[in-house]
N, C-alpha and C positions, 0 to 999 in steps of 0.2 A: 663368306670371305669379304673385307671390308675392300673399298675399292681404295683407299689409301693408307698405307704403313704408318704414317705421322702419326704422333702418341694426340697432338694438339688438333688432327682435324676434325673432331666431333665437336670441339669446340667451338672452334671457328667457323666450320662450314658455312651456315646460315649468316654471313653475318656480312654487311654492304660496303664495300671497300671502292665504291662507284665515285668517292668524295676525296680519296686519299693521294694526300701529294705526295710526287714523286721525293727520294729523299736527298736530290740536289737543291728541291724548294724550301729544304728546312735544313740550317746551318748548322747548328749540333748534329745532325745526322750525317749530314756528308764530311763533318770533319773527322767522325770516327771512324766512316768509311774509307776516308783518304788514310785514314792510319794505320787504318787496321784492313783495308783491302789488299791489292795485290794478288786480286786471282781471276781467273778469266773462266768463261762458262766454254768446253767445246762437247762437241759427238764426237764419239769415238766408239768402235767396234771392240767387243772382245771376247774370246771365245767362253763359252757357256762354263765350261768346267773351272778355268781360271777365275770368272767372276762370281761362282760361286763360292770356292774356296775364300774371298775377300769376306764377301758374304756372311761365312762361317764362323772366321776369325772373328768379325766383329761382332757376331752374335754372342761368342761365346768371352768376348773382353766386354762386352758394353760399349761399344764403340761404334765409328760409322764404316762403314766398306769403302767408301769415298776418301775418306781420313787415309788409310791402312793402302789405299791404291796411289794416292797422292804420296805419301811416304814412300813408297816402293820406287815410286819413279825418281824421287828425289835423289833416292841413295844410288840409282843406278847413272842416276846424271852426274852422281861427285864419286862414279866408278868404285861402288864397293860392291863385290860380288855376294855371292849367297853364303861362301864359304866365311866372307869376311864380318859377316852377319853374324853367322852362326859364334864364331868366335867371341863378338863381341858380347853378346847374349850370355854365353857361358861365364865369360868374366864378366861380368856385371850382377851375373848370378851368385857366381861365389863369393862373390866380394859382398853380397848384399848378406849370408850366413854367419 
């Protein structure tokens, strides 16, 4: 078992990042960052069976678990329940036949 999921860290691993500036020291960088950030690193706890299901989904879309948990929170923050989900899925569905 590889001790990291990353498709890119066999790649990388070896390689000496002891010289690399942070990316507020390089102007292109941070102004993509200011653009395109807007997200904050926390811990958080969550029960095993829940974050496997994340997990699973995004295994099985190609996606991140991360992505698909952030999403979840998103929608429950602009109060759309599971029922209203499902509906929306549905029509989105048929309408896409």
């Amino acid at each position: 078992m590889r001790n990291n999921s990353d498709p890119l860290f066999d790649r990388y691993a070896n390689v000496d990042f002891g010289d690399a500036k942070p990316v507020s020291a390089v102007p292109a960088l941070a102004k993509l960052q200011a653009e395109h950030g807007g997200k904050s690193r926390v811990t958080m706890r969550l029960d095993n069976d829940v974050l496997a299901v994340f997990k699973a989904r995004a295994e099985m879309t190609g996606g991140n678990y991360q992505t698909l948990i952030n999403q979840a929170l998103r929608d429950a923050a602009q109060g759309m329940t599971l029922a209203e989900v499902v509906r929306q899925t549905i029509r989105q569905e048929l309408h896409a036949v």
